[in-house]
N, CA, C and O atoms as a GROMACS GRO file, in nm:
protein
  384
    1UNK      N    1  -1.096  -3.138   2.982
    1UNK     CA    2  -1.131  -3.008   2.932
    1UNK      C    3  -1.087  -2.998   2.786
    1UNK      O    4  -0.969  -3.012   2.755
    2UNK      N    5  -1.190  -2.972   2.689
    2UNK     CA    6  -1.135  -2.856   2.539
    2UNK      C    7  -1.051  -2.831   2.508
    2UNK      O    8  -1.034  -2.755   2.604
    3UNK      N    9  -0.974  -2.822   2.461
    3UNK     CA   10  -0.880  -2.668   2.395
    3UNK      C   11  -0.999  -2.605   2.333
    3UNK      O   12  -1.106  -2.638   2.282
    4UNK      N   13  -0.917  -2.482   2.367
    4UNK     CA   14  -1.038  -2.367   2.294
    4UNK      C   15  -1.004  -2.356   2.155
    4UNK      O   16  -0.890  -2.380   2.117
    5UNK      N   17  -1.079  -2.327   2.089
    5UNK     CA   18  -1.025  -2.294   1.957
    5UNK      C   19  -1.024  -2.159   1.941
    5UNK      O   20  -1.131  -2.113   1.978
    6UNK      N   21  -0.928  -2.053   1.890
    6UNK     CA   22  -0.953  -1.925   1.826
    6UNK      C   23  -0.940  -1.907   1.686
    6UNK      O   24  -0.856  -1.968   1.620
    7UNK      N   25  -1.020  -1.826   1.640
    7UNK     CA   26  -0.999  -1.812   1.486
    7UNK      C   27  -0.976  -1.636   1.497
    7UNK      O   28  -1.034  -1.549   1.562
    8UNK      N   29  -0.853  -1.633   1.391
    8UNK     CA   30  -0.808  -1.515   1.374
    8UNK      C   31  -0.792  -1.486   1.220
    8UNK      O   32  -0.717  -1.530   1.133
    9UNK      N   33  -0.904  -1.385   1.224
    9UNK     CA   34  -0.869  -1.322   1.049
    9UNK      C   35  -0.772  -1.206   1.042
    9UNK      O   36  -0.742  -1.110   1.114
   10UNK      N   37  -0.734  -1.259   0.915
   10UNK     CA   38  -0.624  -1.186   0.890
   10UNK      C   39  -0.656  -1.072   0.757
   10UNK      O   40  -0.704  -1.096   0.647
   11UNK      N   41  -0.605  -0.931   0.820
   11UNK     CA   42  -0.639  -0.813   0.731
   11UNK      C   43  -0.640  -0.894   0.552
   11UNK      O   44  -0.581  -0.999   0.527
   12UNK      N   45  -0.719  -0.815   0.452
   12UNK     CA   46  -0.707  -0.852   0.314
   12UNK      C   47  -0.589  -0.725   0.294
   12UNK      O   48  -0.545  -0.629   0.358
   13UNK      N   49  -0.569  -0.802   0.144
   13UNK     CA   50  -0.508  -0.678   0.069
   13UNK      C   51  -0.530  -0.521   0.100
   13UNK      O   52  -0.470  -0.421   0.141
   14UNK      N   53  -0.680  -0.576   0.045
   14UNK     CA   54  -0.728  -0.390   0.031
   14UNK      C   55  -0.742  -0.339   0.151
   14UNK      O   56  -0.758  -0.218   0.162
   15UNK      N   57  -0.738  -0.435   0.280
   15UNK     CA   58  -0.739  -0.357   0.421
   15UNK      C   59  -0.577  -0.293   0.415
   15UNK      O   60  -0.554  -0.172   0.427
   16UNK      N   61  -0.464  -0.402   0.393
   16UNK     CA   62  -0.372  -0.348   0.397
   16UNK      C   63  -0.274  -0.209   0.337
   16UNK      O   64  -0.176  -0.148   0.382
   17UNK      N   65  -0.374  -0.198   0.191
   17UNK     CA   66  -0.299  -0.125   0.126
   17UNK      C   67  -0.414   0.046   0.142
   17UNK      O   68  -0.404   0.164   0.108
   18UNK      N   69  -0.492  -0.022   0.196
   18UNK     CA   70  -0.561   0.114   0.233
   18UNK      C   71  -0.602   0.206   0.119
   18UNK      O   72  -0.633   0.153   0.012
   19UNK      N   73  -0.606   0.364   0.134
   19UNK     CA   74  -0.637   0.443  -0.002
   19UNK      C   75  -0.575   0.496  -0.086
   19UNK      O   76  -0.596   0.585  -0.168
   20UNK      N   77  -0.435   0.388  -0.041
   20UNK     CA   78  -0.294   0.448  -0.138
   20UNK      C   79  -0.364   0.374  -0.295
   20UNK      O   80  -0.364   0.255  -0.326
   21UNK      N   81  -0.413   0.478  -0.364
   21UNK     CA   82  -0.459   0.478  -0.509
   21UNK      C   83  -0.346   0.553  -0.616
   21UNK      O   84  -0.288   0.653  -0.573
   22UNK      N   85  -0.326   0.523  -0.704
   22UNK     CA   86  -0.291   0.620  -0.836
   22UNK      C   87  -0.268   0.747  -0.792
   22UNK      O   88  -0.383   0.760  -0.751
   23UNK      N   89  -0.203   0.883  -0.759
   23UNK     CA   90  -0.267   0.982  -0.770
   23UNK      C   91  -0.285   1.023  -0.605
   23UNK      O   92  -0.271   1.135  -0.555
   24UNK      N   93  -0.316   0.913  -0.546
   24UNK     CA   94  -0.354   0.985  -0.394
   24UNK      C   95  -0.185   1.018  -0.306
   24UNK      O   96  -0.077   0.959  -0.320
   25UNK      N   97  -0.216   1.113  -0.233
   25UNK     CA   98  -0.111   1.195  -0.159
   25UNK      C   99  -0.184   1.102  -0.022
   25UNK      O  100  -0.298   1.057  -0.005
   26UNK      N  101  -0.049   1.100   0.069
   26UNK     CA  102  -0.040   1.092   0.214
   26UNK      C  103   0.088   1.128   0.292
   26UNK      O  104   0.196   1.184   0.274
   27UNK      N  105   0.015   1.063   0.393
   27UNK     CA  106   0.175   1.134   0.500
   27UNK      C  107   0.187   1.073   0.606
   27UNK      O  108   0.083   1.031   0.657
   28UNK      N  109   0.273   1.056   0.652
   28UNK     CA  110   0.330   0.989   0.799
   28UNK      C  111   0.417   1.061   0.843
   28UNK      O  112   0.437   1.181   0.821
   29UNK      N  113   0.479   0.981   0.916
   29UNK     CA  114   0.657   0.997   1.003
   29UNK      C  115   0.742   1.014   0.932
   29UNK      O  116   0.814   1.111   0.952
   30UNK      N  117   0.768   0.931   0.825
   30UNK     CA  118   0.865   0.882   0.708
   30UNK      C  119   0.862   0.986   0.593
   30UNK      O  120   0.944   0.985   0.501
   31UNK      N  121   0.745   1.089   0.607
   31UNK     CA  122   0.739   1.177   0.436
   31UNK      C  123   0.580   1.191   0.401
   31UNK      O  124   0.473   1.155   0.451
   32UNK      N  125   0.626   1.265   0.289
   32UNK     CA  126   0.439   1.325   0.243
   32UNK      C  127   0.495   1.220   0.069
   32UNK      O  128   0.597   1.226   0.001
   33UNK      N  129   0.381   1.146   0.059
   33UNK     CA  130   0.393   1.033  -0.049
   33UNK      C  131   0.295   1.044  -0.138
   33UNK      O  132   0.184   0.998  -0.113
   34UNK      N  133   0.323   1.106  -0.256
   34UNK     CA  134   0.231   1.039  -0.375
   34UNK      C  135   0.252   0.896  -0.453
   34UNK      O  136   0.355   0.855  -0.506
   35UNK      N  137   0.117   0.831  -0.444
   35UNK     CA  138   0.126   0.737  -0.511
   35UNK      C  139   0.172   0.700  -0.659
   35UNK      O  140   0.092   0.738  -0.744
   36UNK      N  141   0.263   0.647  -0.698
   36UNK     CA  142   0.266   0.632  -0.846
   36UNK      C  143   0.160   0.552  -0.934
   36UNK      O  144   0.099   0.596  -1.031
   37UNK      N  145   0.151   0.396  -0.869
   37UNK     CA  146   0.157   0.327  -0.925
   37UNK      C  147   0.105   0.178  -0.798
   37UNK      O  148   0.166   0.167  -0.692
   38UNK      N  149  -0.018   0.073  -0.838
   38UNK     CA  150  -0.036  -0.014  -0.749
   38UNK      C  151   0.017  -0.134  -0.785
   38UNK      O  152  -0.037  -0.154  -0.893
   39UNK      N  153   0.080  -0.215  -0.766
   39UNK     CA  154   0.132  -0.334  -0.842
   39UNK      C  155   0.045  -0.411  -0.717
   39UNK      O  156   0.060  -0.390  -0.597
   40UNK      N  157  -0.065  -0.519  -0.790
   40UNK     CA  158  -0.127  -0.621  -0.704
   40UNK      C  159  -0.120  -0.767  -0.729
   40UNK      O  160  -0.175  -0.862  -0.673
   41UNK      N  161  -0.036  -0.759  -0.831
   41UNK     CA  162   0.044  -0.901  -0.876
   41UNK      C  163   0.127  -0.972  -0.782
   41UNK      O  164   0.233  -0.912  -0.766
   42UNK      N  165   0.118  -1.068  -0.720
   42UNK     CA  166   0.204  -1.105  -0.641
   42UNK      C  167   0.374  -1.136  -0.667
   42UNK      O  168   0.459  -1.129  -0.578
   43UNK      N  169   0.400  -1.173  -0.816
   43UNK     CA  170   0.507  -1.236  -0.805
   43UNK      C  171   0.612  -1.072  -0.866
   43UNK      O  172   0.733  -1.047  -0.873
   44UNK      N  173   0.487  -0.997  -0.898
   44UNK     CA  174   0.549  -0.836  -0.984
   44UNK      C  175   0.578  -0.793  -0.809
   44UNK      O  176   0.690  -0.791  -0.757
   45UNK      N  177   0.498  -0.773  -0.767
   45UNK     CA  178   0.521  -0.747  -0.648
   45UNK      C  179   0.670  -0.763  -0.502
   45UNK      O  180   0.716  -0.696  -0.410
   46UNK      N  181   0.691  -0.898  -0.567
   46UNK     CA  182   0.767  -0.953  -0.450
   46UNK      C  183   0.922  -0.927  -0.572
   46UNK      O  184   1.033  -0.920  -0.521
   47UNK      N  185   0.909  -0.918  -0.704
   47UNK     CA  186   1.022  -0.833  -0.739
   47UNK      C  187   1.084  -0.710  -0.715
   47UNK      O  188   1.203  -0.680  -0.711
   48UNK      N  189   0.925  -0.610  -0.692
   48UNK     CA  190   0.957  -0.478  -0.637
   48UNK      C  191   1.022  -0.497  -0.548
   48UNK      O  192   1.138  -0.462  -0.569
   49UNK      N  193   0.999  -0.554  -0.411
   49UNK     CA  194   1.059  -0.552  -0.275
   49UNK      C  195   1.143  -0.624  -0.276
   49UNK      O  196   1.160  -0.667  -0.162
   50UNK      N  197   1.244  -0.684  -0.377
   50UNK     CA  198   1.355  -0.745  -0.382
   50UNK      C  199   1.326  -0.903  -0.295
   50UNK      O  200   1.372  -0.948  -0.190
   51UNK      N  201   1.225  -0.957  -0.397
   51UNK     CA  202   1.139  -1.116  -0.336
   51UNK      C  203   1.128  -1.095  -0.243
   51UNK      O  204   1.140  -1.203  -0.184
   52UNK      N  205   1.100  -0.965  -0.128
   52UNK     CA  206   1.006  -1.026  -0.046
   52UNK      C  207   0.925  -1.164  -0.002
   52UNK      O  208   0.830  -1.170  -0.080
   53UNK      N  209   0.921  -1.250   0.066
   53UNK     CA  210   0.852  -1.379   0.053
   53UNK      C  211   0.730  -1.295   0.098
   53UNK      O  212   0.721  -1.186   0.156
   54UNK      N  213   0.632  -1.388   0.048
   54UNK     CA  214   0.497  -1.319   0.149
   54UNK      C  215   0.406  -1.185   0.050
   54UNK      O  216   0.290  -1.158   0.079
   55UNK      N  217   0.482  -1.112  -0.068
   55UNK     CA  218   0.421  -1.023  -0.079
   55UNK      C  219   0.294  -1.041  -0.173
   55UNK      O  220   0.265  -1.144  -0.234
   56UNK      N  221   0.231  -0.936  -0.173
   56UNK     CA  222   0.089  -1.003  -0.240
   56UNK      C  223   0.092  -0.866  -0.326
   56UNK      O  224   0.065  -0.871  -0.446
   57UNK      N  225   0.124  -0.749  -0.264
   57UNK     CA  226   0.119  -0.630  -0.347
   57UNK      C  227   0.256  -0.554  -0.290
   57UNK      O  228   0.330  -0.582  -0.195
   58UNK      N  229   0.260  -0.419  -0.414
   58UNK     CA  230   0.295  -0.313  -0.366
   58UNK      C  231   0.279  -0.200  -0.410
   58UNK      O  232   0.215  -0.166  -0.509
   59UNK      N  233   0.342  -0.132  -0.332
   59UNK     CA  234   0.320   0.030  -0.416
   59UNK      C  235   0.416   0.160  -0.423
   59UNK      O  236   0.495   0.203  -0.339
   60UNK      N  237   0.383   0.205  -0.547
   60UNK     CA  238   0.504   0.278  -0.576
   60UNK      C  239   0.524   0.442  -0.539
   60UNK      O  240   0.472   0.514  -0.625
   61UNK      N  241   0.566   0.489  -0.468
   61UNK     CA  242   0.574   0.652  -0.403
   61UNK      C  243   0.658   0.696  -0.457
   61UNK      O  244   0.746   0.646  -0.527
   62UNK      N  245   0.627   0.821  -0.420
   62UNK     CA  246   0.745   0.932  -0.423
   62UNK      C  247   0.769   1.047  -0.314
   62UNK      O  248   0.676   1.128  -0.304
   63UNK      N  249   0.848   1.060  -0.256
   63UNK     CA  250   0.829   1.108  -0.127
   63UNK      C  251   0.827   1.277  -0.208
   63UNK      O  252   0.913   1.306  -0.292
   64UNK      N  253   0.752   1.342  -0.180
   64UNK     CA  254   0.729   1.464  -0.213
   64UNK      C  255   0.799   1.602  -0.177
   64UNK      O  256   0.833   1.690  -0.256
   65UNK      N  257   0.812   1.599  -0.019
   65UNK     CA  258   0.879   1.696   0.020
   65UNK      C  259   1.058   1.667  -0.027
   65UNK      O  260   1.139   1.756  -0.001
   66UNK      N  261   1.101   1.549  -0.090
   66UNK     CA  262   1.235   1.603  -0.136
   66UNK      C  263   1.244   1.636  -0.278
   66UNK      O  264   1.215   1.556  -0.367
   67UNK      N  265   1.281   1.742  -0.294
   67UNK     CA  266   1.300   1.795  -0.456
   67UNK      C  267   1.353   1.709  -0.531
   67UNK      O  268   1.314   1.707  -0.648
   68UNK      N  269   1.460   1.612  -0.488
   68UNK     CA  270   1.513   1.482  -0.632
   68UNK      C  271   1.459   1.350  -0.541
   68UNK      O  272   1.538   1.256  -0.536
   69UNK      N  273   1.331   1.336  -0.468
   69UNK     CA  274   1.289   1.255  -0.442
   69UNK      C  275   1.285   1.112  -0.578
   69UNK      O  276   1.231   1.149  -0.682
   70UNK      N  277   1.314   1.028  -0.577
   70UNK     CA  278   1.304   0.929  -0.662
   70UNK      C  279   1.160   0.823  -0.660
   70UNK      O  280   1.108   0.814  -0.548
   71UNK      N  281   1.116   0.771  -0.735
   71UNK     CA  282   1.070   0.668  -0.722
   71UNK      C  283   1.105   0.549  -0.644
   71UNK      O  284   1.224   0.520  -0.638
   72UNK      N  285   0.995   0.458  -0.567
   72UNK     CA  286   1.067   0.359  -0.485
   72UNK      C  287   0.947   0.278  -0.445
   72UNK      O  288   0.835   0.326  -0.452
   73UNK      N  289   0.961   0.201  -0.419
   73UNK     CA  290   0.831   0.046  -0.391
   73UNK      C  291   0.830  -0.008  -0.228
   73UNK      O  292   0.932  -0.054  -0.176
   74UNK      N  293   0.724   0.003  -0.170
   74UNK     CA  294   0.680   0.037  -0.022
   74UNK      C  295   0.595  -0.150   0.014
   74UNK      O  296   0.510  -0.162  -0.074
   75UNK      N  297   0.594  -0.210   0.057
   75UNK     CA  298   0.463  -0.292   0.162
   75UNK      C  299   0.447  -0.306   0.222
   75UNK      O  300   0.415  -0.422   0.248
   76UNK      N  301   0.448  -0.181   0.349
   76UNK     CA  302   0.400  -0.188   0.440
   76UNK      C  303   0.274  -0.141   0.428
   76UNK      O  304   0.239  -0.078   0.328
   77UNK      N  305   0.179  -0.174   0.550
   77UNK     CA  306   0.039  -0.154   0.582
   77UNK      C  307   0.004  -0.016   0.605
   77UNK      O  308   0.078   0.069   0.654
   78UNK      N  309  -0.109   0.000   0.568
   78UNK     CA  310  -0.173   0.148   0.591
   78UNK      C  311  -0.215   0.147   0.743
   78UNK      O  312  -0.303   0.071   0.782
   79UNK      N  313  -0.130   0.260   0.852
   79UNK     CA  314  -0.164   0.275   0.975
   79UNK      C  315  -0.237   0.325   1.012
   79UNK      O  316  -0.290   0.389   0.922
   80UNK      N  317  -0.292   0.344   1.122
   80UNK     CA  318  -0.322   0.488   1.190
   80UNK      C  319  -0.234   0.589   1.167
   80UNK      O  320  -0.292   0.676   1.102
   81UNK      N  321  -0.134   0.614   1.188
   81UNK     CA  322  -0.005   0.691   1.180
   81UNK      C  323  -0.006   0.742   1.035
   81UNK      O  324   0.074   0.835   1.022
   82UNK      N  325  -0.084   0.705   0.898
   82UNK     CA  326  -0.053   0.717   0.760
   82UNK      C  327  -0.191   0.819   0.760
   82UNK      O  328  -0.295   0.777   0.812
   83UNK      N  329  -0.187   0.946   0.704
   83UNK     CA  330  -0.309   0.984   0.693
   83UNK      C  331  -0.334   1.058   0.539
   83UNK      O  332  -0.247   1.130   0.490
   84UNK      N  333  -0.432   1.038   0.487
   84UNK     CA  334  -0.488   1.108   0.294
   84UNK      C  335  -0.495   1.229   0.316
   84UNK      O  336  -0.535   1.280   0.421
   85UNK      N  337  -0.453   1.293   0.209
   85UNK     CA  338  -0.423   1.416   0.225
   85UNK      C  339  -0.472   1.486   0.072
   85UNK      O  340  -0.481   1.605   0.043
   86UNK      N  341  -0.499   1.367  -0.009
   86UNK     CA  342  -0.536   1.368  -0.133
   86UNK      C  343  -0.627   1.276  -0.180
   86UNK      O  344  -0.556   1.193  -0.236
   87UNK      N  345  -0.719   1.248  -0.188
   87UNK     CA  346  -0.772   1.089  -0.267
   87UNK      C  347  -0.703   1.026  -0.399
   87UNK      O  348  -0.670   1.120  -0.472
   88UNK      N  349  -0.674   0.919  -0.447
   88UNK     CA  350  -0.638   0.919  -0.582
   88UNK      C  351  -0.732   0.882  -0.653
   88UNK      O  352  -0.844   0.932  -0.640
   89UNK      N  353  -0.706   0.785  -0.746
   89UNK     CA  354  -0.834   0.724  -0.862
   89UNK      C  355  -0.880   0.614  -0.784
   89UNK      O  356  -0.821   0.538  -0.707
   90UNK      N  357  -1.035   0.628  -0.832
   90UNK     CA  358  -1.123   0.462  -0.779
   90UNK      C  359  -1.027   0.372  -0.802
   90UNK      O  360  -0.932   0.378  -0.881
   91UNK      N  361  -1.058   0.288  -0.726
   91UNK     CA  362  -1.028   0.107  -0.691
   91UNK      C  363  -1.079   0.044  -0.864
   91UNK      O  364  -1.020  -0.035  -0.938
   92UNK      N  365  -1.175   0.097  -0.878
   92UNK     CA  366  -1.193   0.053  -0.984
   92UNK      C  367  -1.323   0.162  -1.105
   92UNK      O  368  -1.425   0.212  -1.056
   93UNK      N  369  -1.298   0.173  -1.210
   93UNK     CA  370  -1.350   0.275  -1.299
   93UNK      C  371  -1.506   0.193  -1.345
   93UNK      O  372  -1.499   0.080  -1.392
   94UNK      N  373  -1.680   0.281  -1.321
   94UNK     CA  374  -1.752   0.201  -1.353
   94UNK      C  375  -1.768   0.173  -1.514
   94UNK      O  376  -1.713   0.226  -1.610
   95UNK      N  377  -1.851   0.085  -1.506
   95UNK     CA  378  -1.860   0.043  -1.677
   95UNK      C  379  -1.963   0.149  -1.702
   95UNK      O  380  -2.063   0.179  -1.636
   96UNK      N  381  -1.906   0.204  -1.833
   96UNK     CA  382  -2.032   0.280  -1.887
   96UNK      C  383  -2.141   0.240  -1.992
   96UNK      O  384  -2.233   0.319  -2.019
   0.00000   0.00000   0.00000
């Protein structure tokens, strides 16, 4: 008998980071988050998260509902559980 083979794709970036844009508001469990800032540089990236191995991006929030909320750098995946509450700026601006 075979071995079976399975092939398993694995989410992209932009699946992972979802519609956390510039500008866009969301919310979970954890807080209501405006986006600052997308870092999609990998090696800028894996500085944010203190080398993270593995990171490819990240992104920068601010948790909203606390009044001296600070800036801070996130990579985890966009859930079910994460929902827009704001859109931010296009993925990308067209050429005019």
């Amino acid at each position: 008998m075979m071995p079976t083979t399975v092939t398993v794709t694995l989410p992209g970036a932009d699946d992972e980071i979802g519609p956390r844009r510039p500008g866009a508001i969301y919310q979970n469990t954890d807080g209501r988050f405006e986006v600052l800032a997308l870092v999609t540089d990998p090696r800028e990236a894996a500085q944010l998260l203190r080398n993270r191995s593995g990171a490819r991006w990240a992104v920068i929030v601010r948790d909203t509902l606390r009044p001296d909320g600070q800036p801070f750098a996130i990579g985890s995946a966009w859930t079910e559980s994460d929902y827009l509450l704001r859109e931010g700026a296009p993925a990308y601006a067209p050429a005019a």
